[in-house]
C-alpha positions, 0 to 999 in steps of 0.5 A, a space after each residue: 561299354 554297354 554294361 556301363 551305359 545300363 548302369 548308368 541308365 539303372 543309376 538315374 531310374 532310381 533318382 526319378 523313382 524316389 519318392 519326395 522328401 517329407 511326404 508322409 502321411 499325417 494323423 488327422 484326428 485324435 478323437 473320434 468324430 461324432 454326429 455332424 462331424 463334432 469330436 466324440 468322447 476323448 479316447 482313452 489311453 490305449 487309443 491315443 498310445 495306438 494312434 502314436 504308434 501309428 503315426 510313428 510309423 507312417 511317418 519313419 523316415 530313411 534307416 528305420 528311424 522315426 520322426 517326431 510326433 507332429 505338435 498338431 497331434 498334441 494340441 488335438 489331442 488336449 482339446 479332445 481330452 477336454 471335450 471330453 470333460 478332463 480337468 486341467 490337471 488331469 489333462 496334462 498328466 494323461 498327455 504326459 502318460 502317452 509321451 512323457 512316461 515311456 523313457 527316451 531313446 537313443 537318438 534323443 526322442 521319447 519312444 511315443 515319438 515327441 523330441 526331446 524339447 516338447 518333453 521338457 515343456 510337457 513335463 513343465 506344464 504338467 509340473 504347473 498344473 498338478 500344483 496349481 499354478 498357471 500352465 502358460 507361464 510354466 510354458 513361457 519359463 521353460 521355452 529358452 531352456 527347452 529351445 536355445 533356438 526358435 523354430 516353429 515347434 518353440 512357436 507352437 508352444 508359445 501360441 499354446 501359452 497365449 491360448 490358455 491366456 485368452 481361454 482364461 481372460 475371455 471366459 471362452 472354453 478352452 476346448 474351442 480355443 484349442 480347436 480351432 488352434 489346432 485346424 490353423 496348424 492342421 492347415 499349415 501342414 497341409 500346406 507344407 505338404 502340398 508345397 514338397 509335393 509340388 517341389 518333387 518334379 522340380 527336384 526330379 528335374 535338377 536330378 535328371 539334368 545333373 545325370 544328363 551329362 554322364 548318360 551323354 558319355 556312356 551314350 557315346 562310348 555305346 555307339 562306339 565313339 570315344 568322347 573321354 579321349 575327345 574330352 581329355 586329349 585336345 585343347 579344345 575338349 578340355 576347355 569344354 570339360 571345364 566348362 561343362 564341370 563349372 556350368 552344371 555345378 553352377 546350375 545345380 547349387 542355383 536349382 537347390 537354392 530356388 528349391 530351398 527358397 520355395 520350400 521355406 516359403 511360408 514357414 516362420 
C-alpha cells in the first residue's frame, strides 16, 4: 500500500512541476539597437541565420521538435533590412535566403523555422518583387492557396499587404510603417503570453483536483482502511463511486473549457 501511496504522491508532484504550456522565450529584436534605443544597421546573414537558430531553440517544444518562427520576428526583421537601406527587391531575396533557401523538413517546417504557408507567401513576395510587380497583391493572391483556413498567421500576412499599401499610398517610409506594425504584434505576444502564464495555477489547479480522489484511496489503504472493498461491495459505495466518476469528469471538461475560453481570449 505504501509504495502505491509514493507512486501515486510521486504522479501528482511532476503534474505541478510542469512548466506552462507555450511559455517560452520570444526574440525581441532583429537588429541591433543603436543610441537612444533607434535600430542600428540591419544585421547581415549570418546574424539573422543565428538569431533563428537561437530562437528555434528557445522555443522547441516536447520531443525535440521545434516550433515555428514567430511572424513577428519576420516583419522586425524587414523593417531592420530597410533601416538599413535595402531596396525592396533585395529585401525579400535576403529574407528568403534566412528561411526560403535551406529546404524543408520532415514534419513540414523549413529547417530556419517559418511553416510551411509563410514559405509559400514568402516566395510569393520575393517572385513579385524581383519582377517588379507590386508585393501586397502577390500576398493577397497566394493567401487562399497558402492558408485554406484563417488564422492569425494568414492575418498577419494581410496586415503586411495592407502595410505596404499605405507605405505606398501616404508616402510615408515603409521601414516606419513596418515598425510600428511589428510593436503592435510584439504587444500581442506578450499578451498571450502573459495570459498562459496567469493560466498555469488554474491548470495546475484542475490537475491537482482531478488526482485528489486517487491520492484519497492510497491515503486510506495507507492507514490500513479498505476503501475499494467499501467503494465496490455495498449499494451505497457504488452509487458514490458513480457519483464520484460522473462529478469529476463533469468538473474537469467545465475547467478546460473555462481554461480554453480564457486562453482564446483576445486572439482573432
Amino acid at each position: 500500500m505504501i509504495p502505491l501511496l509514493v507512486m501515486v504522491l510521486g504522479l501528482a508532484a511532476v503534474l505541478l512541476a510542469r512548466p506552462p504550456h507555450g511559455a517560452a522565450a520570444r526574440l525581441r529584436r532583429a537588429g541591433n539597437a543603436g543610441p537612444a534605443g533607434k535600430p542600428g544597421p540591419a544585421p547581415a546573414l549570418g546574424a539573422l541565420r543565428a538569431g533563428i537558430l537561437l530562437l528555434s531553440r528557445r522555443r522547441a517544444g516536447k520531443g525535440g521538435k521545434q516550433s515555428a518562427a514567430p511572424m513577428t520576428v519576420v516583419v522586425q526583421q524587414l523593417a531592420a533590412l530597410l533601416k538599413g537601406g535595402r531596396t525592396p527587391a533585395r529585401l525579400w531575396e535576403e529574407i528568403w535566403l534566412v528561411y526560403g533557401s535551406s529546404g524543408s523538413r520532415s514534419d513540414g517546417l523549413p529547417s530556419d523555422g517559418l511553416p510551411t504557408g509563410s514559405s509559400a507567401m514568402l516566395g510569393s513576395a520575393r517572385a513579385a518583387a524581383a519582377g517588379g510587380t507590386p508585393v501586397s497583391d502577390a500576398i493577397r493572391r497566394s493567401l487562399p492557396s497558402a492558408f485554406p483556413r484563417r488564422d492569425r498567421e494568414s492575418r498577419i500576412w494581410a496586415e503586411l499587404a495592407a502595410c505596404f499599401d499605405v507605405a505606398e499610398a501616404s508616402g510615408c517610409p515603409l521601414a516606419d510603417v513596418l515598425t510600428r506594425f511589428a510593436a503592435q504584434l510584439e504587444a500581442e505576444d506578450d499578451a498571450d503570453a502573459a495570459r498562459q502564464t496567469a493560466l498555469a495555477g488554474p491548470k495546475a489547479t484542475v490537475s491537482l483536483l482531478t488526482w485528489l480522489p486517487l491520492l484519497g484511496l492510497g491515503l486510506g489503504m495507507a492507514l490500513g482502511v479498505d476503501p475499494l472493498a467499501i467503494l465496490l461491495g455495498t449499494p451505497w459505495g457504488l452509487a458514490a463511486l458513480a457519483a464520484g466518476i460522473g462529478l469529476t469528469a463533469a468538473g474537469r471538461l467545465w475547467s478546460a473549457r473555462l481554461v480554453a475560453a480564457a486562453a482564446g481570449a483576445g486572439v482573432t
